[in-house]
N, C-alpha and C positions, 0 to 999 in steps of 0.2 A: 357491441364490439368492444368497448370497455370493460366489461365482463368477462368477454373473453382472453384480454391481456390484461389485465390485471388480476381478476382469481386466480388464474392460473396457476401464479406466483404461489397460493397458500399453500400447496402440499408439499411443496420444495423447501417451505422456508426454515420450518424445525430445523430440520437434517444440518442443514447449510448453513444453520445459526450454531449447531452444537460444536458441529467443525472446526468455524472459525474460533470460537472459545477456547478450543483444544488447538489449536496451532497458531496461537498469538504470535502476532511481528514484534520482534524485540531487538534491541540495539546489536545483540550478538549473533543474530539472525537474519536481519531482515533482508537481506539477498537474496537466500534461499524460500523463504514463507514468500516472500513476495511473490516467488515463480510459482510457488505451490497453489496460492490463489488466486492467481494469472489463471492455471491450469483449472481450478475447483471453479473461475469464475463462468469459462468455458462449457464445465460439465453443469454445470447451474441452467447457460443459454438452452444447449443442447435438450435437456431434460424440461426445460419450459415450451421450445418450440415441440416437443415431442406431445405434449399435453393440448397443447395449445389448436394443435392441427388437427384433434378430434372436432374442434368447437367452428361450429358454423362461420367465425368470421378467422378461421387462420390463417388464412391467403387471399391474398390480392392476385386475381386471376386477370393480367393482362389483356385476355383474348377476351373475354366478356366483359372487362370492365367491373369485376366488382368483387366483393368480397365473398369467399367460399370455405369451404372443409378443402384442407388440404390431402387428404385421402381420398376422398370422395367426389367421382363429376356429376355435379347431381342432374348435367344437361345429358350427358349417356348414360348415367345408372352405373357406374361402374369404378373401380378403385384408380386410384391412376397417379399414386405416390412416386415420384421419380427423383434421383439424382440434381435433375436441374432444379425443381422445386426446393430440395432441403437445403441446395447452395444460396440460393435466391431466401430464402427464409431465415436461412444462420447471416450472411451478409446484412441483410436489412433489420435484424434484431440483434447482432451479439453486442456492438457498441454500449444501445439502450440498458442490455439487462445487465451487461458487466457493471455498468458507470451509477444507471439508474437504479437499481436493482439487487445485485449482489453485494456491491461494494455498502451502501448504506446497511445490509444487514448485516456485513461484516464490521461495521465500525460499532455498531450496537453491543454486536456482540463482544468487540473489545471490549469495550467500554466495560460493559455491566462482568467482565469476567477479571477486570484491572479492579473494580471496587471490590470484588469479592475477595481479589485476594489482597487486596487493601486492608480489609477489615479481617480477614483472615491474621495477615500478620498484625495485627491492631488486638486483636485477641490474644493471639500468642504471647505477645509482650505483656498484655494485664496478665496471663495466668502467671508466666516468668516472673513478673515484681511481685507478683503476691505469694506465689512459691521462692523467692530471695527472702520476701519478707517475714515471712516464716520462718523460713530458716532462721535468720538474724536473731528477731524474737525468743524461739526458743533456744539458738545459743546464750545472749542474753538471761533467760530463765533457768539455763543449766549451772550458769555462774554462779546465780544467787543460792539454788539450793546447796550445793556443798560447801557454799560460805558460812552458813550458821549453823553446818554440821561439824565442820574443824574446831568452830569457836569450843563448841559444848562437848565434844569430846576430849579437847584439853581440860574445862572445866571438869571432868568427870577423873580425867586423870589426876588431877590435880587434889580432889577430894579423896580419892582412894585412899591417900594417904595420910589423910587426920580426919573422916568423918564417909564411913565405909557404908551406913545407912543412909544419908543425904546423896551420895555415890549412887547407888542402888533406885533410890527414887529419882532422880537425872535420868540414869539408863532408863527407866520406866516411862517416864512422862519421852522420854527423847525418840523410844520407840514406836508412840502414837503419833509421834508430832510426821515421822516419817512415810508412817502408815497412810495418814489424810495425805502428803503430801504424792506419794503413790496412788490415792485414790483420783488424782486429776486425772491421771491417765493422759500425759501429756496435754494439759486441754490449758487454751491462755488466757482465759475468763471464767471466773466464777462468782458467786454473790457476794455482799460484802458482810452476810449473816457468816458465809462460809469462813471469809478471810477473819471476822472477829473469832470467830470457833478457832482456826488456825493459830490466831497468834495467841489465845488463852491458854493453851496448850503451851507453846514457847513458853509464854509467862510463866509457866509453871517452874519448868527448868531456871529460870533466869530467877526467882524468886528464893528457889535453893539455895542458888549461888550469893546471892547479894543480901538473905536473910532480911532484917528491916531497913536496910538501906534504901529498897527501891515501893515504890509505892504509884501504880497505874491508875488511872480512872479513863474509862470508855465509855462515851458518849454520842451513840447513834439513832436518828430519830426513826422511829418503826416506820414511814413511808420510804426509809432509804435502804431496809435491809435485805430486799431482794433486788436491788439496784446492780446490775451487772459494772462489775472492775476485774484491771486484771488478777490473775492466780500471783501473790505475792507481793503483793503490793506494800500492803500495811508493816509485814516482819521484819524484812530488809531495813526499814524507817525508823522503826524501834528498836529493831537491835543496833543501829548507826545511834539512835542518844543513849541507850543504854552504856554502849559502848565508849563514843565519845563525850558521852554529856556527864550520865550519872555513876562512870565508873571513876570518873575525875575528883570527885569531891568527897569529903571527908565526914562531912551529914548525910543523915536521909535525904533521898530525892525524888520529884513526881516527874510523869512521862500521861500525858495527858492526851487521847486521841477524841475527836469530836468529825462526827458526821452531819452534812445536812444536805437539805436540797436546796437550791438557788435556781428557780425556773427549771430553763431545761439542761442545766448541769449538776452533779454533785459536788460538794466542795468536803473535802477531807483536810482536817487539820493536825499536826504529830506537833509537840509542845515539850519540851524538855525546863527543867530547873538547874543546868550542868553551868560552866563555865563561858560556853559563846564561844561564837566564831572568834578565830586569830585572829581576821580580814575579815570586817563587820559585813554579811549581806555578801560574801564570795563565795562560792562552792570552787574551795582547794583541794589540791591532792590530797590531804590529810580527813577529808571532809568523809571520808567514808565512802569504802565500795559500793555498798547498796544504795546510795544517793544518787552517785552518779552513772549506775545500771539503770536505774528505775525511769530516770529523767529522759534516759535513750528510747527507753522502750516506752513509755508515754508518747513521747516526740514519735513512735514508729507508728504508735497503736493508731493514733489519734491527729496526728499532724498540727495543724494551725487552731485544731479545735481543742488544744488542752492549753493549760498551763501550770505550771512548777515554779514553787519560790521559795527559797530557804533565804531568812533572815534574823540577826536579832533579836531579842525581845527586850526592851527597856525595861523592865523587872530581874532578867537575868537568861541564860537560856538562848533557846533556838526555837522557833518554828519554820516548819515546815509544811507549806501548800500548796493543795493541787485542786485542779477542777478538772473533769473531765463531761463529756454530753452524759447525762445521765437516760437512762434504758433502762428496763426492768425485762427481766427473763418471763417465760410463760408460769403462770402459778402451777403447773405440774411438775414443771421442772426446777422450780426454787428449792433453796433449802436456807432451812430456820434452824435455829440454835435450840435446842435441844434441852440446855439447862437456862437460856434465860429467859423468863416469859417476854412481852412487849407491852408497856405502859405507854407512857406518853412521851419520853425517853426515855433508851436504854441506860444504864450505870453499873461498871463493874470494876468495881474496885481491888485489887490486891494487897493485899495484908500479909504480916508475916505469920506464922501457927503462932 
């Protein structure tokens, strides 16, 4: 008898769960959904006593006292479905199957169709911040490239006019430096083999310009060279002491960059010989674009897992450092520097011809 009113229930239940899924009660609605599931609660009964009255226990046969097939008298052999029977049978189950029955797998059904679309809009929003934060990023990155495109094309103007070969080698080295910088192919991480190649090339142009005034040394340890950073990292940083450090002073001057690894972070260091901060240990307005690009977009890349510090140096000077989680790319996918082998550290020194 159990069997018979309860299985009954299973072929009904899919159907009547996808339904109520698809016609959720919602603040703006529920008047109407309510009636509709009033109604669906109904066709639910309807459809279980209709199942139910093939099964040997689907009626309580008053005259004999016991339970029977509702179509079938099995004491005359004969069909015997009638009007008073399906009234007598919808009466004494519709309560049960609405209350008992329907309404619990309609509330399931809410349920798991309110998570889904919980998590539904719970996705939406991670692609949304992460397509904002892109965006951001490479406007961010858009900034910096044409920043030390303006610089070097003044410089080149500038030469035109009393050193037409020095000019010519600017434009030369200026059109590689643009070409790599195209080879990203908008991409916001690349190795830090790539970015030292990158800024060697800069250095090229800026060594032009500054003759023996400027003097580089780069110092990367070969377990950090295919250590993923972002695409422009290191130039912006160097061209900011270039700029505000070593274009200040009236001697030669060094710009020192050093790499290492520190557990599971990198730490990158940019080292100027220039005059210092105005405001020892501030990053001011004067402090340079590229300083305070780079620190935004660290802070975007990386959150609570980076850090940025420009301060002082008691010998004279500025540094500037960062850490970030260090990663290393697949080795198929690395790229290595091309002109400098890997020893035990890197060093690459700039000189004047």
């Amino acid at each position: 008898m159990e069997f018979s009113q309860i299985l009954t229930y299973a072929p009904l239940t899919p159907f009547f769960f996808v339904f109520a899924a698809r016609y959720p009660i919602q603040r703006e609605n529920w008047l109407r959904r309510s009636l509709v599931h009033l109604a669906a609660g109904i066709v639910f009964t309807v459809g279980h006593l209709a199942i139910k009255a093939f099964t040997p226990y689907g009626y309580w046969d008053p005259a004999y006292r016991e339970w029977t097939s509702a179509i079938w008298d099995p004491h005359t052999h004969a069909l015997r479905m009638s009007w008073v029977i399906a009234k007598r049978m919808f009466w004494g189950n519709v309560v049960d199957d609405v209350s008992g029955a329907y309404i619990p797998i309609a509330l399931i059904a809410h349920a798991v169709a309110y998570y889904s679309r919980f998590k539904e809009r719970e996705l939406r929003a991670t692609q949304l911040e992460g397509q904002l934060t892109k965006a951001h990023l490479q406007a961010l990155k858009s900034q910096l490239q044409p920043h030390f495109l303006f610089n070097t094309l003044n410089s080149i103007s500038a030469l035109m006019m009393t050193d037409v070969v020095a000019a010519d080698r600017m434009m030369a080295s200026l059109g590689d430096l643009l070409r790599m910088s195209l080879d990203e192919d908008g991409s916001q991480m690349t190795t830090l083999a790539r970015e030292i190649e990158f800024l060697s090339v800069y250095l090229e142009i800026e060594r032009i310009r500054f003759e023996d005034k400027l003097h580089v040394r780069v110092d990367a340890a070969p377990d950090c060279l295919d250590a993923q950073v972002p695409h422009l990292l290191l130039q912006p940083l160097v061209e900011n002491a270039v700029k505000h450090g070593i274009s200040k002073l009236s001697d030669a001057g060094e710009i020192e960059v050093v790499a290492k690894r520190d557990g599971d972070y990198l730490q990158v260091f940019i080292r100027d010989s220039g005059p210092g901060l105005s405001v020892p240990n501030v990053l001011t307005s004067t402090s340079g674009h590229g300083l305070r690009i780079t620190k935004e977009r660290l802070s975007t890349l990386y959150g609570s897992g980076q850090a940025f510090e420009i301060r002082s140096r008691a010998e004279g000077g500025v540094e500037v450092s960062m850490r970030i989680p260090f990663s290393v790319v697949p080795t198929s996918t690395s790229v290595s520097i091309e002109h400098v082998e890997r020893p035990r550290m890197m060093s690459m020194r700039v000189e004047p011809l």
